[in-house]
C-alpha positions as CSV (number, residue, x, y, z in Angstrom):
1,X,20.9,39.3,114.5
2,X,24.5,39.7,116.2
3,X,27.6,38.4,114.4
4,X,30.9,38.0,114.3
5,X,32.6,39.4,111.4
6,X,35.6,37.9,109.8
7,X,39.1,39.7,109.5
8,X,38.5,39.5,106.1
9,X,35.8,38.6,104.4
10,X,35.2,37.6,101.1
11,X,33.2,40.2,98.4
12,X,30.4,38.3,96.6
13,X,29.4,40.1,93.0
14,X,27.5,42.8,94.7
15,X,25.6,43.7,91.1
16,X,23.8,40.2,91.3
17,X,20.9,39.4,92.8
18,X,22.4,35.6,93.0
19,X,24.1,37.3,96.7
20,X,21.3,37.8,98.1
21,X,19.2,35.3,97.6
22,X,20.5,33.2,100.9
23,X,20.9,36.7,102.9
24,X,22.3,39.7,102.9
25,X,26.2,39.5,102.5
26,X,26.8,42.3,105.6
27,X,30.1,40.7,106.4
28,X,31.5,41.7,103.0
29,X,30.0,45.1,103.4
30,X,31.9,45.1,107.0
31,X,34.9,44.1,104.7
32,X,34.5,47.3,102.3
33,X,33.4,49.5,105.0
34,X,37.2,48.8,107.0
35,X,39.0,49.3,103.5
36,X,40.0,52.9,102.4
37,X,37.8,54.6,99.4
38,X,35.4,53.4,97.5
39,X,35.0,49.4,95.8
40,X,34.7,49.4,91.9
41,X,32.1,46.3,91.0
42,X,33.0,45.3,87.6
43,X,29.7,44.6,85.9
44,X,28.4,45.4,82.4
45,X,24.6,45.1,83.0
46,X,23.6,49.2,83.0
47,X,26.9,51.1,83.3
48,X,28.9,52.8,80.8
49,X,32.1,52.0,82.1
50,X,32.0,48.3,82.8
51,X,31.4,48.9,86.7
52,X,30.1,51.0,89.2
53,X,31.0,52.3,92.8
54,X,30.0,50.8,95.5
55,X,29.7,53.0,98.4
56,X,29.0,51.4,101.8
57,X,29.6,53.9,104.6
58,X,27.2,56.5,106.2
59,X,28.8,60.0,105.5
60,X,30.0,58.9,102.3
61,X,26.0,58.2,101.2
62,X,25.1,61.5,102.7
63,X,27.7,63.3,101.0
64,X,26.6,62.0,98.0
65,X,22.9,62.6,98.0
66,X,23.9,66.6,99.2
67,X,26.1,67.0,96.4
68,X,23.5,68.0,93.5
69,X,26.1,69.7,91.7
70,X,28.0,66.3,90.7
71,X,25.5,63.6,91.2
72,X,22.2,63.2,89.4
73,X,19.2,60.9,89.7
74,X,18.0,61.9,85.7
75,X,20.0,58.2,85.3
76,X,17.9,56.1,86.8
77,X,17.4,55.9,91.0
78,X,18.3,52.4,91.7
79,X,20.4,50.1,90.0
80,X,20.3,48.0,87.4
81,X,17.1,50.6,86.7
82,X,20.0,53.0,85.2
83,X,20.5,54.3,81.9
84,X,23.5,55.9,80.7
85,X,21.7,58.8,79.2
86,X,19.0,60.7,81.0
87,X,16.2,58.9,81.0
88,X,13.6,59.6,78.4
89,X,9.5,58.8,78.1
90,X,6.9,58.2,80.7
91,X,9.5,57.3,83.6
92,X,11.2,60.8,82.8
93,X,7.9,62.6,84.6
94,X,8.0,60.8,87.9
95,X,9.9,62.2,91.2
96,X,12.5,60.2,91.5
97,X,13.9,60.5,88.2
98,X,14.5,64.2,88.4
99,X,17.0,66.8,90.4
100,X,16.0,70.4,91.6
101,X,13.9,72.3,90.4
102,X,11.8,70.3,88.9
103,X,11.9,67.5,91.4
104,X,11.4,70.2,94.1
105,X,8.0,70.8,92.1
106,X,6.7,67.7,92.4
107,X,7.6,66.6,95.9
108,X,5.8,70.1,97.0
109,X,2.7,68.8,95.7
110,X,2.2,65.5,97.9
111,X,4.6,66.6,100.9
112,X,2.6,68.1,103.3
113,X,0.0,64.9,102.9
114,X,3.1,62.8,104.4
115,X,4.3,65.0,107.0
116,X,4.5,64.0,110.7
117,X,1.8,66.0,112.1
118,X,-0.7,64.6,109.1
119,X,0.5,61.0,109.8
120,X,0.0,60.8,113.3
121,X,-4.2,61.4,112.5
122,X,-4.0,58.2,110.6
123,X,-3.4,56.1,113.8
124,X,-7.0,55.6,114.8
125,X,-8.4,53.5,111.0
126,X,-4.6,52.2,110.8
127,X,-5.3,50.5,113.9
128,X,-8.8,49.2,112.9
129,X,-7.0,47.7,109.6
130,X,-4.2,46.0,112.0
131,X,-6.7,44.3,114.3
132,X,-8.5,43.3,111.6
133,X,-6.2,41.7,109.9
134,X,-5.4,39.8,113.1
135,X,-9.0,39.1,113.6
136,X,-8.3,37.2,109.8
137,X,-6.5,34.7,111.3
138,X,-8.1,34.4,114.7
139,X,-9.1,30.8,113.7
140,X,-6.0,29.8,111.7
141,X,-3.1,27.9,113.2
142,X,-1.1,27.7,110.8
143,X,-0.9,30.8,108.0
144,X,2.1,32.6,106.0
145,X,2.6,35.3,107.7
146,X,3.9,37.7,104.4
147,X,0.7,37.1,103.2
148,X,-2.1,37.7,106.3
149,X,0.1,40.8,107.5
150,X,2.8,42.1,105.0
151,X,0.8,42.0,102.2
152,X,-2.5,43.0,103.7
153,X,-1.7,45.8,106.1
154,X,0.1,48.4,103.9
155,X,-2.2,47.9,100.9
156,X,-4.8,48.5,103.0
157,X,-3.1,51.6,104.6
158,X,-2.0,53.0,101.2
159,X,-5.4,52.3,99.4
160,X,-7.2,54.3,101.8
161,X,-4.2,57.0,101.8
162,X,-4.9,57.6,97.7
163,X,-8.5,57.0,97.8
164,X,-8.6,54.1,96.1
165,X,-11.9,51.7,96.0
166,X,-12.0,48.9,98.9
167,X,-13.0,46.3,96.5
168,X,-10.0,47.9,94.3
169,X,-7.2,46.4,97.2
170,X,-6.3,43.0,96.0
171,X,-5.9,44.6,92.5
172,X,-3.2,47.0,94.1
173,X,-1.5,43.8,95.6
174,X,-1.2,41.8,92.9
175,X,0.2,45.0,90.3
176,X,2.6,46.0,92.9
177,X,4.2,42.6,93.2
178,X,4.3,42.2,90.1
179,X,5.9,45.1,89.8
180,X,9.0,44.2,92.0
181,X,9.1,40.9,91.1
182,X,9.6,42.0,87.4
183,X,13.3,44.0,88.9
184,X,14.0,40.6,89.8
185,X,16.1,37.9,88.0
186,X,15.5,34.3,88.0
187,X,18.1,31.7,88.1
188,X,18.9,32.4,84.3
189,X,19.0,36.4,84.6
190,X,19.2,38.1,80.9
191,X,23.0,39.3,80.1
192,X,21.5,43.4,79.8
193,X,18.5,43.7,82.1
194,X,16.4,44.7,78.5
195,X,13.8,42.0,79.4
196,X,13.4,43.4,83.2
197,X,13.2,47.1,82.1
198,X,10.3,45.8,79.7
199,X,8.8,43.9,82.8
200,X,9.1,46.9,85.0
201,X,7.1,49.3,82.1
202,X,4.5,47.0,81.3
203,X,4.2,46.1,85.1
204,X,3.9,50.2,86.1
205,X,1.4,50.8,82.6
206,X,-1.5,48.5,84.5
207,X,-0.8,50.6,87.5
208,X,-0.9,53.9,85.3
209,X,-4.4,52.7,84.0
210,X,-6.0,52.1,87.1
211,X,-4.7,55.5,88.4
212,X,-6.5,57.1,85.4
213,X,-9.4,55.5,85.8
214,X,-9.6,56.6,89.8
215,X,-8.8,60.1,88.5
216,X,-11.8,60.0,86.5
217,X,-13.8,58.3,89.4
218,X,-12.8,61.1,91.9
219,X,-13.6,64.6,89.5
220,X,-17.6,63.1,89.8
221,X,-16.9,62.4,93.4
222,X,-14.3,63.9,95.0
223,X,-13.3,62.8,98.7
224,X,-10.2,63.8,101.1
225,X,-7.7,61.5,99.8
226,X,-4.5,61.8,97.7
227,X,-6.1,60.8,94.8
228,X,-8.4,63.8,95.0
229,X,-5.7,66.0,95.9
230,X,-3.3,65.7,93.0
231,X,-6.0,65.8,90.4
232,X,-6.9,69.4,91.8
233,X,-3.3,70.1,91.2
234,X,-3.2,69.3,87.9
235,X,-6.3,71.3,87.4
236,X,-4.4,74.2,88.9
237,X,-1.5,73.5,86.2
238,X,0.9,72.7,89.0
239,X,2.0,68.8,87.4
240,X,1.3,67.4,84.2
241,X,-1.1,64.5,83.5
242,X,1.6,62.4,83.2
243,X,3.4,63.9,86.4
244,X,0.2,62.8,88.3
245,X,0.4,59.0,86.7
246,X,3.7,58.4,88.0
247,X,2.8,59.9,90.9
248,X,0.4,57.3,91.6
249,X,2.6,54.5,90.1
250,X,5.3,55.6,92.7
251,X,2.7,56.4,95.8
252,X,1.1,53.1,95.2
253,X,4.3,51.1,94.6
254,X,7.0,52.7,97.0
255,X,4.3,53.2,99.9
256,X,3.6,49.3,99.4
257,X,6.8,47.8,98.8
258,X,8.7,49.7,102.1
259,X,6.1,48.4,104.9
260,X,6.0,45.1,102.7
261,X,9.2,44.0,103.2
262,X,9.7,45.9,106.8
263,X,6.7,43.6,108.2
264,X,7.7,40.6,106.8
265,X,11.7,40.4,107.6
266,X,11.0,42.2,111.5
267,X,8.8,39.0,112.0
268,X,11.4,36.7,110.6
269,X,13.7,38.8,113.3
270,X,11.5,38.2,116.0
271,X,10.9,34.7,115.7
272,X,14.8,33.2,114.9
273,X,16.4,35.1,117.3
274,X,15.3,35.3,120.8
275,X,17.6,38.1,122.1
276,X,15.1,40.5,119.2
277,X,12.3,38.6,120.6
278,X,13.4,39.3,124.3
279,X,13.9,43.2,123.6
280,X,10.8,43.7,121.5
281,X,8.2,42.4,124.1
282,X,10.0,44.6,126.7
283,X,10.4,48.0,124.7
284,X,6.9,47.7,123.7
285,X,5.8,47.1,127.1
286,X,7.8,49.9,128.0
287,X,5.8,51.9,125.6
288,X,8.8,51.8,123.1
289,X,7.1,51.0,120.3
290,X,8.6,53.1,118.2
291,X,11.8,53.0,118.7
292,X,10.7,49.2,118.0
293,X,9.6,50.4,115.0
294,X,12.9,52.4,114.1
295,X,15.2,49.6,114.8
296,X,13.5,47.2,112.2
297,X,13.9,49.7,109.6
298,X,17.0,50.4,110.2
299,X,18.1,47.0,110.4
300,X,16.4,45.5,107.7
301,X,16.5,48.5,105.3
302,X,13.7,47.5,102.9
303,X,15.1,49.4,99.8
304,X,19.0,48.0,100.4
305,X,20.4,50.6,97.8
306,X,19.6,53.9,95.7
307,X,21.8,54.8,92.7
308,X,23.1,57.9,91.5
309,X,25.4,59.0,88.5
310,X,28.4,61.7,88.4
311,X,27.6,64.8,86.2
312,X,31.7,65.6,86.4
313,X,35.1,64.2,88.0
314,X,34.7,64.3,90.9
315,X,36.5,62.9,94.5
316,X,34.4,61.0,96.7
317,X,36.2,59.5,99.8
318,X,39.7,59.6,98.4
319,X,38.8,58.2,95.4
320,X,38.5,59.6,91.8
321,X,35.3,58.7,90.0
322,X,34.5,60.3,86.2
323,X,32.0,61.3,84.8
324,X,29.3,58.8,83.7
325,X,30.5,56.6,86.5
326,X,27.5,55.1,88.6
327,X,27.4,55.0,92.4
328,X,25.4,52.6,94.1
329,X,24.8,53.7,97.6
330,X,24.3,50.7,99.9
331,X,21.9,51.8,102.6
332,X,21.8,48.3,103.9
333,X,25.3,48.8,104.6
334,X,25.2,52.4,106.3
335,X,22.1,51.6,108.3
336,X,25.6,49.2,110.1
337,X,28.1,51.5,110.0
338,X,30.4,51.5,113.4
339,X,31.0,54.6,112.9
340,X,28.0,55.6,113.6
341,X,26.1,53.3,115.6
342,X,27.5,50.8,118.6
343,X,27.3,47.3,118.3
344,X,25.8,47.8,114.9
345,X,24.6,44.3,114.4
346,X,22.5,44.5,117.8
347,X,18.7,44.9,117.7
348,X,18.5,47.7,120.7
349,X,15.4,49.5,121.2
350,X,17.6,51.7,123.4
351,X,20.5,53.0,121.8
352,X,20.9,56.8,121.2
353,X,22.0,56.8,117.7
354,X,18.6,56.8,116.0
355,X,19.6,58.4,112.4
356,X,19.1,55.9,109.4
357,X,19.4,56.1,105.8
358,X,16.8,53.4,105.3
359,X,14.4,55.7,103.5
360,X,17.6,57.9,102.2
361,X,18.4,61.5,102.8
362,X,18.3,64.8,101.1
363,X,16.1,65.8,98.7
364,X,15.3,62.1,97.9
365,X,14.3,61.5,101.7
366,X,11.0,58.7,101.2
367,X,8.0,61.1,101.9
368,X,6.4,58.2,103.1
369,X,9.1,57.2,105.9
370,X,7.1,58.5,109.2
371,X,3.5,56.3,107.6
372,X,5.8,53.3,107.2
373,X,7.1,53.3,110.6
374,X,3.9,54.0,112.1
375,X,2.4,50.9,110.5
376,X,5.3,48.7,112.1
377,X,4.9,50.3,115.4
378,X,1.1,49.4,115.3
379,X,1.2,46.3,114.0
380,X,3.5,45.0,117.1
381,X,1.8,46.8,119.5
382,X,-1.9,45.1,118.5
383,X,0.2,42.3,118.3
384,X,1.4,42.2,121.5
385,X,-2.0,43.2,123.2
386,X,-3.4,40.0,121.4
387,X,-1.2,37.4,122.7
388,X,-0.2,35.3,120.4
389,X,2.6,33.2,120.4
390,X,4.1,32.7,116.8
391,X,7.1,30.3,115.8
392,X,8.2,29.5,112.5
393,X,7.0,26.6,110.6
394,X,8.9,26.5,107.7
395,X,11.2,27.5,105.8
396,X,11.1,31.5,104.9
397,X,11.7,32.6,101.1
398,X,13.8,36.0,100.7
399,X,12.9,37.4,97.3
400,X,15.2,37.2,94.1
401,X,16.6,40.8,94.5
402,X,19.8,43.2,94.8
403,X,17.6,46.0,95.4
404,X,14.4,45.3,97.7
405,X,15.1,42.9,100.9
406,X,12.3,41.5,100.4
407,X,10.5,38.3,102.1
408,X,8.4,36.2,99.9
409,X,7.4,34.0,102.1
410,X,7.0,32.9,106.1
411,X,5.7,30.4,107.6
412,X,4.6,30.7,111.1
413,X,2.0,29.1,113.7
414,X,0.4,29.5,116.7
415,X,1.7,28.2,120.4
């Protein structure tokens, strides 16, 4: 994963997801990261002023996602997802759409199922889901490794976390891929993002259905799982139905999609770059396996950017952005920030910097961070105790995408 960054690199049309398709362009983002104030992206598809900001460095993110009283999320929360109104409907009632104090009210609800302490009790059955899923390919030598790990392990982990049906898994799979890959453009993208918008809502309505039709499942037989948990809330009047359907859309979507794409690219990692490979085997030997885990996320960054829009005029970083303007804040850059982190590009177990904005910060913070990271950890640690000895065997296919970093596809096998 080191490289060498040019003195001056060349900026791709960051709003496309035609510049990431080969990788992710961090030596631009190097580029905009040594130049003074913010980069303007001209780009009509969803922005009212024919562009947004593009805002690559670490305190400049963080002062951002702080500063309630100029930015809002009531836009949209990722770009091209944006609207240049407050957004309106079903997708209005879900947590990510909203700023203090309703947003506070519906993070309150689910938080303390997420926290730390409550996460670390899930080792023991996340573990069993792990070595099963290694057991699945005990007598495979060849096998795409997206598929018998990064799809498997986290909608196995998040199923069980909402309560949802076993036989109910592959259902959540297939929706929630669907679900991204709708945010996606082909080769022949639409000029205004309508069509993906509509792929996006009909994509999160299946999801919506299901989560109704658990609901119903769990007032006859109620169990300790999220599921269970947020209907008693809105039968205490704390969240609306429709507050508790996007819940579920974003529980089951955003607690997939993270780990998905973490798994996947932290193998791809390990296996093209033996230096990774090197430091891996000996942190987790060490019993590092977490600060395994923390490096992958930060250097991969599953969810590459967030978007926010400014309430007022307002001067970020020396720079004057108006109102209406959108800011895209480029995690995936942050995450590689020199000032911030040594040898940014390095894969080190070791280091002492250990903030990342890969799940965000503030208010938006991903409740789901510490189960995310403790599915990466676990999966390299069982892993390692079962000695296999992967190598690529193929070609591996990122996903079509400006916003996830996602890995479609890797090929791998045995010896």
């Amino acid at each position: 994963m080191a490289s060498t960054v040019a003195a001056s690199a060349p900026i791709p049309d960051l709003s496309k997801p035609q510049s990431f398709v080969d990788a992710v362009p961090h030596a631009a983002f190097a580029e905009l990261r040594r130049r003074p104030g913010l980069y303007w992206q001209p780009t009509k598809v969803s922005t009212v002023h024919g562009g947004y900001w593009a805002v690559t460095r670490f305190a400049d993110i963080v002062a951002i996602e702080k500063n309630l009283a100029a930015f809002t999320s009531t836009h949209g929360a990722a770009y091209p997802l944006l609207s240049p109104a407050p957004i309106e409907g079903p997708m209005a009632d879900g947590l990510m759409m909203n700023d203090p104090p309703r947003h506070s009210r519906l993070r309150r609800v689910a938080a303390a199922g997420f926290s730390p302490r409550v996460v670390a009790n899930f080792e023991s059955w996340i573990r069993e889901i792990v070595r099963d899923a290694i057991e699945d390919v005990a007598d495979k030598n060849e096998f795409d490794y997206v598929d018998a790990f990064a799809r498997t392990v986290p909608a196995y982990v998040i199923g069980r976390v909402l309560g949802a049906r076993r036989e109910d898994r592959q259902r959540l799979v297939d929706w929630t891929i669907a679900l991204f890959l709708a945010t996606q453009q082909s080769e022949h993208p639409d000029d205004d993002g309508d069509t993906r918008i509509a792929n996006v809502v009909a994509a999160q309505q299946r999801i919506g259905a299901y989560a109704e039709e658990i609901q119903a499942f769990k007032r006859k037989e109620p169990a300790d799982d999220m599921f269970t948990a947020l209907n008693g809330s809105v039968e205490r009047g704390e969240i609306t139905q429709a507050e508790f359907v996007r819940w579920m859309i974003l529980m089951m979507s955003a607690g997939f999609e993270t780990t998905h794409t973490v798994i996947g690219q932290s193998m791809r990692m390990y296996l093209e770059d033996p230096e990774v490979c090197a430091a891996t085997d000996r942190a987790v030997q060490e019993g590092l396996s977490g600060r395994v885990a923390d490096e992958y996320i930060r250097l991969v960054t599953p969810a590459m950017q967030m978007a926010r829009t400014a309430k007022c005029d307002v001067e970020v970083a020396g720079t004057k952005v108006c109102k209406g303007d959108v800011m895209v804040l480029y995690y995936v850059s942050a995450n590689r920030d020199e000032s911030i982190y040594s040898n940014p590009d390095k894969f080190d177990p070791w280091r002492k910097e250990t903030d990342t904005l890969a799940f965000g910060s503030g208010i938006h913070r991903c409740l789901g961070s510490h189960l995310a990271k403790l599915e990466v950890q676990i999966l390299f640690e069982e892993l390692h105790k079962s000695g296999y000895k992967l190598r690529l065997n193929g070609q591996p296919k990122r996903g079509w995408s400006n916003f996830i970093n996602q890995l479609n596809e890797l090929p791998v096998a045995k010896g």
